[in-house]
Backbone as CSV, one residue per row, in Angstrom:
resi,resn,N_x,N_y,N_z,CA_x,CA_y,CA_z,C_x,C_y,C_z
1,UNK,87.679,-32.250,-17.534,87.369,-31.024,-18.246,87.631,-31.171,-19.752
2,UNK,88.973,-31.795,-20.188,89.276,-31.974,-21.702,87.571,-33.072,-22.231
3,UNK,87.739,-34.138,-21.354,86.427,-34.511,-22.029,85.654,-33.733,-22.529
4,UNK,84.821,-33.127,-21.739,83.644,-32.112,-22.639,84.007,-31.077,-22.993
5,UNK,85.337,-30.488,-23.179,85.393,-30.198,-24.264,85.718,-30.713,-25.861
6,UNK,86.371,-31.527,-25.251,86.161,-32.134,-26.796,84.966,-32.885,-27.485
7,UNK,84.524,-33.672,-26.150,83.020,-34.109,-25.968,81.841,-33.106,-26.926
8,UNK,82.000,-31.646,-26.396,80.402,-30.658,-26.836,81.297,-30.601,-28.137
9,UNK,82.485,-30.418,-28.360,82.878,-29.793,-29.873,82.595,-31.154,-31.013
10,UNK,83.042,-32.531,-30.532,82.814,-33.594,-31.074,81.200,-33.667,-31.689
11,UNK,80.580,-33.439,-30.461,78.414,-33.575,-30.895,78.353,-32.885,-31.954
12,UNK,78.950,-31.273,-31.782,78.552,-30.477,-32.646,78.614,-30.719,-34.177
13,UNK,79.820,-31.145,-34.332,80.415,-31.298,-35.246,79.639,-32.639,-35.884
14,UNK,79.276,-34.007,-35.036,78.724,-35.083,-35.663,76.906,-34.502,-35.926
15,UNK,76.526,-33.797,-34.996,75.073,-32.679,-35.148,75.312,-32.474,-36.869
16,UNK,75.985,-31.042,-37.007,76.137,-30.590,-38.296,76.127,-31.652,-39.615
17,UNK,77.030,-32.711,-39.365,77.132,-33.494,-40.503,76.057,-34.631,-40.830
18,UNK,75.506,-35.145,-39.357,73.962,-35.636,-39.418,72.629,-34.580,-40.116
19,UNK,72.756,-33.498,-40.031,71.772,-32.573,-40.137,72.132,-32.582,-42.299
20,UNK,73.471,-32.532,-42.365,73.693,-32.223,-44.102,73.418,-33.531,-44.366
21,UNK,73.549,-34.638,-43.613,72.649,-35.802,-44.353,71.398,-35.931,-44.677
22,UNK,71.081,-35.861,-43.449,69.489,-35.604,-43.609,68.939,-34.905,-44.693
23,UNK,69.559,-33.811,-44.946,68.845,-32.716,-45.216,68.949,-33.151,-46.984
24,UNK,70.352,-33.704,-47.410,70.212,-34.234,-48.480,69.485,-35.801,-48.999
25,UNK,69.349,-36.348,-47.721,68.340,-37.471,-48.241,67.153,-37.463,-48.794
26,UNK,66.706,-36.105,-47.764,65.319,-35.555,-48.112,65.140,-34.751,-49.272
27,UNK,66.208,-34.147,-49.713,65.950,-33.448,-51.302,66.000,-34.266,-52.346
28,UNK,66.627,-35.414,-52.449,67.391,-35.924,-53.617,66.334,-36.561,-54.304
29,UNK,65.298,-37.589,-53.426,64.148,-37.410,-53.749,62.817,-37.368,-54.522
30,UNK,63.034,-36.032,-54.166,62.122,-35.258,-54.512,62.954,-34.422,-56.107
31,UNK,63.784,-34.307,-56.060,64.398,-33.776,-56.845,64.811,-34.400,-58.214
32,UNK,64.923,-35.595,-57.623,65.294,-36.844,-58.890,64.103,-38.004,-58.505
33,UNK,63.446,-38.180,-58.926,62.381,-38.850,-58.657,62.197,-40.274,-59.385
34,UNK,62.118,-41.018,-58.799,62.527,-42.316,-59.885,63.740,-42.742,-59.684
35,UNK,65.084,-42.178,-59.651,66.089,-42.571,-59.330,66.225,-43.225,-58.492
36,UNK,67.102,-44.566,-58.296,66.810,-45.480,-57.618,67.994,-45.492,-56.118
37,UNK,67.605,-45.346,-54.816,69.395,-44.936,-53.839,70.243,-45.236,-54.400
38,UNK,70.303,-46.617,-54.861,72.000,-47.112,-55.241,72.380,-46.080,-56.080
39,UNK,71.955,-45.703,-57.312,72.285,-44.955,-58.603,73.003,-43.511,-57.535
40,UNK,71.613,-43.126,-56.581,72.141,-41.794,-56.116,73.229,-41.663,-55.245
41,UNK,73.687,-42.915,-54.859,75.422,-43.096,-53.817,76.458,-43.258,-54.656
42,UNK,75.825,-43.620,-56.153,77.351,-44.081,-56.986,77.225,-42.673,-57.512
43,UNK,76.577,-41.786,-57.456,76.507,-40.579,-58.089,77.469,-39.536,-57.398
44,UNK,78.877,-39.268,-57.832,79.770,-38.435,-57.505,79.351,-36.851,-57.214
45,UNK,78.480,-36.498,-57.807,77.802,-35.053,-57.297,76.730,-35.271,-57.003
46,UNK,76.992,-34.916,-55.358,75.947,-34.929,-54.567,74.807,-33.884,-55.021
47,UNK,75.097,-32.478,-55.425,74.646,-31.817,-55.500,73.948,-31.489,-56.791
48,UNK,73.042,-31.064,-56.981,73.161,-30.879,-58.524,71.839,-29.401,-58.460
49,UNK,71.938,-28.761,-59.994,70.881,-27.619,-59.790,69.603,-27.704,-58.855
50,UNK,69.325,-29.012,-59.175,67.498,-29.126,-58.266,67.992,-28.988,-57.334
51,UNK,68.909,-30.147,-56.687,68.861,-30.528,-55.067,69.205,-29.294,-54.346
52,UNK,69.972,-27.727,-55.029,70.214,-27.046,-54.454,68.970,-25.645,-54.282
53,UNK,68.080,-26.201,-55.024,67.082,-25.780,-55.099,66.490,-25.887,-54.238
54,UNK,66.607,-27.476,-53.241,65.661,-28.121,-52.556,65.874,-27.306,-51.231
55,UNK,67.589,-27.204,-51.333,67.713,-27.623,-49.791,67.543,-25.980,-49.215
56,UNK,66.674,-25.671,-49.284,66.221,-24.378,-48.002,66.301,-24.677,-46.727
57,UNK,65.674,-23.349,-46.568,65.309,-23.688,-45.073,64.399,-24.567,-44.481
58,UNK,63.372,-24.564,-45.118,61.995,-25.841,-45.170,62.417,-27.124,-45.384
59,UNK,63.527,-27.667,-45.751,64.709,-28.838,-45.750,65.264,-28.855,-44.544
60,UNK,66.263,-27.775,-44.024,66.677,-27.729,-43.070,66.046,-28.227,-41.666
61,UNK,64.838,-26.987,-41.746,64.218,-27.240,-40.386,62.864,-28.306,-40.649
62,UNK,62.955,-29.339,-41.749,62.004,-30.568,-41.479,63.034,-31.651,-41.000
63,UNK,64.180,-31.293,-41.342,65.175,-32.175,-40.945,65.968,-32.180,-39.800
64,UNK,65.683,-31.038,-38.435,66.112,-30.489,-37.677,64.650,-31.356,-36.497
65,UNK,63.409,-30.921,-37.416,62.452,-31.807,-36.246,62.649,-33.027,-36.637
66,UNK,62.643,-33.662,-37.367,62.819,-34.993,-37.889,63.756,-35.781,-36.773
67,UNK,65.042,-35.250,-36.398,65.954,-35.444,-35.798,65.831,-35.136,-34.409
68,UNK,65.252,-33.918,-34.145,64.643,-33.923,-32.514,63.807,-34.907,-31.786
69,UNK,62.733,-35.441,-33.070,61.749,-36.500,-32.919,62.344,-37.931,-32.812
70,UNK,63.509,-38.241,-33.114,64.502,-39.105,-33.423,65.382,-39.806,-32.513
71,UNK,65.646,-38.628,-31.594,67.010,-38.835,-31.100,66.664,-39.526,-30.122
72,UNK,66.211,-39.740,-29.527,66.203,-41.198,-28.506,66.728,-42.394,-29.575
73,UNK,66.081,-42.877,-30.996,66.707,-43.594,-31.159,68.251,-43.707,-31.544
74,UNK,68.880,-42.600,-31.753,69.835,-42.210,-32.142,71.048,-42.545,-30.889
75,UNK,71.095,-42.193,-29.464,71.372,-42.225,-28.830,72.296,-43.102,-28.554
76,UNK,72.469,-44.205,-28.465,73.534,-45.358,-28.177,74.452,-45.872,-29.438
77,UNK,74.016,-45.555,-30.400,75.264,-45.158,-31.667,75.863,-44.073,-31.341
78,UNK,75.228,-42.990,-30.618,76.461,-41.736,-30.712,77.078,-42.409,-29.546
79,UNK,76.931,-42.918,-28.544,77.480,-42.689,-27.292,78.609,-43.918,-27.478
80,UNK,78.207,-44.777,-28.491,79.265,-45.878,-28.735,80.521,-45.299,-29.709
81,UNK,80.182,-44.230,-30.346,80.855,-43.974,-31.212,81.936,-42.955,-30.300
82,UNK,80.877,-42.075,-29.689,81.767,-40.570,-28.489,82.833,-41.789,-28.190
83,UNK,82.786,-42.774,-27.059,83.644,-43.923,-26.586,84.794,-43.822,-27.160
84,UNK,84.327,-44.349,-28.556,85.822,-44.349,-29.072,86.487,-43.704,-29.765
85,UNK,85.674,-42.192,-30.687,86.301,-41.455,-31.493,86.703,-40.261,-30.102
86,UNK,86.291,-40.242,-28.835,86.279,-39.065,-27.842,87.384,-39.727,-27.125
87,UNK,86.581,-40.513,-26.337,87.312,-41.511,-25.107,88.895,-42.068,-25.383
88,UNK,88.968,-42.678,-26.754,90.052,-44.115,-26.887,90.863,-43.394,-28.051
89,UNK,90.437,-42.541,-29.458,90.759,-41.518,-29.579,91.632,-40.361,-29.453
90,UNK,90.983,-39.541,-28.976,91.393,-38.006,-28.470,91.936,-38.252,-27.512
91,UNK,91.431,-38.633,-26.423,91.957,-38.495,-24.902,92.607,-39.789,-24.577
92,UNK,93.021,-40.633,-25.575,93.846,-41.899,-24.856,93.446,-42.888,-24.569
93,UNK,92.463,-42.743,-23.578,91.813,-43.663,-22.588,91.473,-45.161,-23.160
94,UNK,91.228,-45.900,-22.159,90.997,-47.625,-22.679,90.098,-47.645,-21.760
95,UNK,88.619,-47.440,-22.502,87.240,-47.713,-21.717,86.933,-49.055,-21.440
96,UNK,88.283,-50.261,-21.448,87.739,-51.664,-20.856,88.531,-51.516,-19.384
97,UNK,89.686,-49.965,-19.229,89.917,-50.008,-18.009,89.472,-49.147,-16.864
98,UNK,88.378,-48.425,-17.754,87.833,-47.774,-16.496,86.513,-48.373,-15.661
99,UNK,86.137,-47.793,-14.819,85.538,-48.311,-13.666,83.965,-48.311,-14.115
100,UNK,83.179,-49.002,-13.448,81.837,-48.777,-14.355,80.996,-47.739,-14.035
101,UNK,81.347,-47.242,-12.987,80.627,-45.838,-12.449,81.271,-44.682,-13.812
102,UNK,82.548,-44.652,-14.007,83.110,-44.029,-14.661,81.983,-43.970,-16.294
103,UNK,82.652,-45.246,-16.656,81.470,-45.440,-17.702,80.349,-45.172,-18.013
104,UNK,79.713,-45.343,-16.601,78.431,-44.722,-16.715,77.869,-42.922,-16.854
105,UNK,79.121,-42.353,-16.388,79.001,-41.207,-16.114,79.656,-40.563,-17.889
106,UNK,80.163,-41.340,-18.597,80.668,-41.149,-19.757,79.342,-40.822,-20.518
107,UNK,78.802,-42.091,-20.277,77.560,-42.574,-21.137,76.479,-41.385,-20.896
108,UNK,75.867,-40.958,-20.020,75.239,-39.757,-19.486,75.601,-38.839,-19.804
109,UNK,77.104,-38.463,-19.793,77.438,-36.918,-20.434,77.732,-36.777,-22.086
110,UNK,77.694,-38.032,-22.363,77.824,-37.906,-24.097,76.320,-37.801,-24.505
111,UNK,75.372,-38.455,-23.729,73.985,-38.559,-23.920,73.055,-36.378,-23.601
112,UNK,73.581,-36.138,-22.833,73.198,-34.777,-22.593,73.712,-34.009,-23.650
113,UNK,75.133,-34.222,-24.187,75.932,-33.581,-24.936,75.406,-33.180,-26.169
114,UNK,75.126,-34.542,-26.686,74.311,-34.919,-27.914,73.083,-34.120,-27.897
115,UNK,72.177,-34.094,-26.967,70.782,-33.672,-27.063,70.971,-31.853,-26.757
116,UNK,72.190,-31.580,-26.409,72.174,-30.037,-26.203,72.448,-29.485,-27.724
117,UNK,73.400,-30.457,-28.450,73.666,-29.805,-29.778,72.886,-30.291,-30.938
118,UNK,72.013,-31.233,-30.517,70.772,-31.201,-32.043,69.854,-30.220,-31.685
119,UNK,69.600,-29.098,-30.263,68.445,-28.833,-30.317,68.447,-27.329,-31.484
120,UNK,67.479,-26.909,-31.446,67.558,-25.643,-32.606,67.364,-24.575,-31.730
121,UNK,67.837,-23.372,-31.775,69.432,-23.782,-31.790,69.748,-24.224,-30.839
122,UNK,71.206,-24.810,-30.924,72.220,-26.145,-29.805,72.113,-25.156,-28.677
123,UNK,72.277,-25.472,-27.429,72.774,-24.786,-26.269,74.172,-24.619,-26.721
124,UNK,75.021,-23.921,-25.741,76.171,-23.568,-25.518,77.156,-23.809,-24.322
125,UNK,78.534,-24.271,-24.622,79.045,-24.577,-23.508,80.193,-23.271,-23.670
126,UNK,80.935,-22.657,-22.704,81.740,-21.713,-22.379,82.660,-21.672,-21.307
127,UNK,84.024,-22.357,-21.706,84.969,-22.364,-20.645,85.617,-21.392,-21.023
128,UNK,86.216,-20.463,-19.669,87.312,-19.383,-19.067,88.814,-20.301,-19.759
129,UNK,89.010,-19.092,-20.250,90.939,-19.300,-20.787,91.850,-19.159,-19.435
130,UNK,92.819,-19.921,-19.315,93.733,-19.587,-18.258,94.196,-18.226,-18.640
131,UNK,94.540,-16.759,-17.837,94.929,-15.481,-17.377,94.033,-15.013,-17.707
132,UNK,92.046,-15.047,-18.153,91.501,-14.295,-18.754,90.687,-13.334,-17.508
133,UNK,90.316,-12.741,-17.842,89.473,-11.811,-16.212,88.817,-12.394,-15.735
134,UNK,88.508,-12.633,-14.694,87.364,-13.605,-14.010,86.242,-13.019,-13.937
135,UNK,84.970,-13.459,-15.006,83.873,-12.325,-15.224,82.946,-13.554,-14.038
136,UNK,82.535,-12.907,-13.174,81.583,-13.151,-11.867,80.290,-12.973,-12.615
137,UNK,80.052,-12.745,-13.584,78.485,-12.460,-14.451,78.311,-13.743,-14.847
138,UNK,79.589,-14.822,-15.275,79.527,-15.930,-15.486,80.170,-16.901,-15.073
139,UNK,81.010,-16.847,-13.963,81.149,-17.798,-13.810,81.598,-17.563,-12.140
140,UNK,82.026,-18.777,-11.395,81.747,-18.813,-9.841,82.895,-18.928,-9.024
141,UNK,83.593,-18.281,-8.329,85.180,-19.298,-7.801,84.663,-20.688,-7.158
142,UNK,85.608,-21.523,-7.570,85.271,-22.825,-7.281,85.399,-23.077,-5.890
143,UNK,86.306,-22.446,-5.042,86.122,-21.982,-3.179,86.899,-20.770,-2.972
144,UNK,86.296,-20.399,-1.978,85.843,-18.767,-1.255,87.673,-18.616,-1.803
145,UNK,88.448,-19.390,-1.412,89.929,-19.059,-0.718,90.762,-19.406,-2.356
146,UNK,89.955,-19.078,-3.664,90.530,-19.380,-5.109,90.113,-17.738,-5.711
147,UNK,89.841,-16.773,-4.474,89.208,-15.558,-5.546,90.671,-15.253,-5.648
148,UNK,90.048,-13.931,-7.053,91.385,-13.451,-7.556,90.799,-12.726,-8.710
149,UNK,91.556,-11.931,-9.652,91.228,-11.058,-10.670,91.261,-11.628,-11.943
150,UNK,92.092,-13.712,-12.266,91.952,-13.996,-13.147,91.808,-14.869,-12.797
151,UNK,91.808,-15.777,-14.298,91.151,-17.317,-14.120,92.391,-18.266,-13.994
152,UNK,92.491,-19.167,-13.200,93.617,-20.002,-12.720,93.666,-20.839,-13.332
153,UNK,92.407,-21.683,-13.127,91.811,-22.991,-14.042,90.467,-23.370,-13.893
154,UNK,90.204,-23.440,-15.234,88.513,-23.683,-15.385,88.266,-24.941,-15.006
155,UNK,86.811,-25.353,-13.796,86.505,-26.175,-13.074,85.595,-26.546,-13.805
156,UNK,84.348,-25.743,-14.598,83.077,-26.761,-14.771,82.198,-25.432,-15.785
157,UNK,82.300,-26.002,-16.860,81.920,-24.752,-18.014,80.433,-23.776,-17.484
158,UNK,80.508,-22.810,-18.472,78.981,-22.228,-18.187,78.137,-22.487,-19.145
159,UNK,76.919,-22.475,-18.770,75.984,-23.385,-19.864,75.225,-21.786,-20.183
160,UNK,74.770,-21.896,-21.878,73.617,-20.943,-22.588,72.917,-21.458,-23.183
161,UNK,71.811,-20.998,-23.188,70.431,-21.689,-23.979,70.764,-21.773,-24.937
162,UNK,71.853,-20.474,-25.909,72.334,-20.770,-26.987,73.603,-19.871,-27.451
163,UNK,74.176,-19.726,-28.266,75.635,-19.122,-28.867,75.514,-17.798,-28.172
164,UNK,75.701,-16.757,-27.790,75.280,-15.442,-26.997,74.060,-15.858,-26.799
165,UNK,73.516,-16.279,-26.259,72.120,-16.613,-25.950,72.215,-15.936,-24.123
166,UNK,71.210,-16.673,-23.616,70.949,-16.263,-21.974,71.701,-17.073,-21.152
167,UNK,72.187,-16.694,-20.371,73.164,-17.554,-19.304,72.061,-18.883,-18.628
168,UNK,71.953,-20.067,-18.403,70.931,-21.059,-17.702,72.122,-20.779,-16.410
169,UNK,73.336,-21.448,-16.463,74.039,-21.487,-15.489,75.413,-21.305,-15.112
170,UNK,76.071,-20.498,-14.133,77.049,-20.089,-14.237,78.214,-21.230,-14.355
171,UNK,79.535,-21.018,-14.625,80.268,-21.835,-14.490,81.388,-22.294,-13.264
172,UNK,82.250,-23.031,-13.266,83.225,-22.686,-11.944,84.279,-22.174,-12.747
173,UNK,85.145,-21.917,-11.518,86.933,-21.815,-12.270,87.554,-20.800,-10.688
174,UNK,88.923,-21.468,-10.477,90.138,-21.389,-9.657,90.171,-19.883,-10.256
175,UNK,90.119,-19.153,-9.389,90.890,-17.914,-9.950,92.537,-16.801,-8.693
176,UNK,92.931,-16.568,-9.311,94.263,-16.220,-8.372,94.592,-14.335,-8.808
C-alpha cells in the first residue's frame, strides 16, 4: 500500500516537473531566437519577460499532447528511476533482492502510475485514513466479517477519472 502511495504522489510530482520542462523548452525558442541551447542553460534566469509571455496555456497544452504522444518512449526511464528514487529510496527496499515476479509487478504499477498522471487531467488515487467513516459510496469492506462504521485499514485505493472527478472504481479497506 505505502508503495503507491508514494508511487502515484512520486509520478505526479516527476509529471509536473516534466510538463515545466517541456513547456519551457518550447518557449525559449521562440522567444529568444538565435540563441544558441548552451548560452540558454548557462543562462541563470530561466525566465525572462518574453518567455513569460510564451508560456500560456497553448504552451501548456502543446506540451501536455506532446508528452501523451511520447510516453511510451518515456516509460523505462521513469520506471528505472520509480526503482530507485521509490523502491531503494523511500521504502528501503534492495530491488536485487526481490523476486522477479515482484519486479515485474513493480515495473507494471510504476508503468500505469505514470500514464494515469500525465493524462490531462491525471486520474486520481484516494486512500481512507485510519478512524475515518467508512463511506460505502467509495469504497468496499475488504470481507463480509471486516464491516464496521470506520476504516481499520486501507486495502486497495479508489480510482477517479480525475481530482473530484467520477468514481471508475471503488476502493477496499478493513473496517471495524
Amino acid at each position: 500500500m505505502l508503495f503507491q502511495q508514494y508511487g502515484y504522489t512520486w509520478c505526479k510530482k516527476l509529471a509536473a516537473e516534466q510538463l515545466d520542462e517541456l513547456s519551457e523548452a518550447m518557449s525559449q525558442p521562440v522567444a529568444d531566437p538565435g540563441v544558441k541551447p548552451a548560452s540558454r542553460l548557462s543562462n541563470t534566469v530561466a525566465k525572462t519577460p518574453r518567455t513569460g509571455r510564451l508560456s500560456s496555456n497553448l504552451v501548456l497544452q502543446q506540451a501536455r499532447d506532446f508528452r501523451k504522444q511520447m510516453a511510451t518512449s518515456s516509460v523505462d526511464a521513469v520506471v528505472d528511476r520509480f526503482k530507485v528514487e521509490v523502491i531503494k529510496d523511500e521504502l528501503g527496499m534492495d530491488t536485487q533482492q526481490l523476486s522477479p515476479s515482484v519486479i515485474k509487478f513493480i515495473h507494471k504499477a510504476a508503468e500505469l502510475l505514470w500514464y494515469m498522471c500525465i493524462l490531462d487531467p491525471p486520474m486520481y488515487i484516494a486512500w481512507p485514513e485510519y478512524n475515518e467513516t467508512f463511506d460505502t459510496t467509495k469504497y468496499i469492506f475488504y470481507k463480509q466479517k471486516d464491516k464496521g462504521r470506520k476504516v481499520k485499514v486501507p486495502v486497495w485505493p479508489a480510482l477517479y477519472l480525475q481530482e473530484k472527478g467520477q468514481l471508475i472504481s471503488k476502493g477496499f479497506a478493513k473496517g471495524y
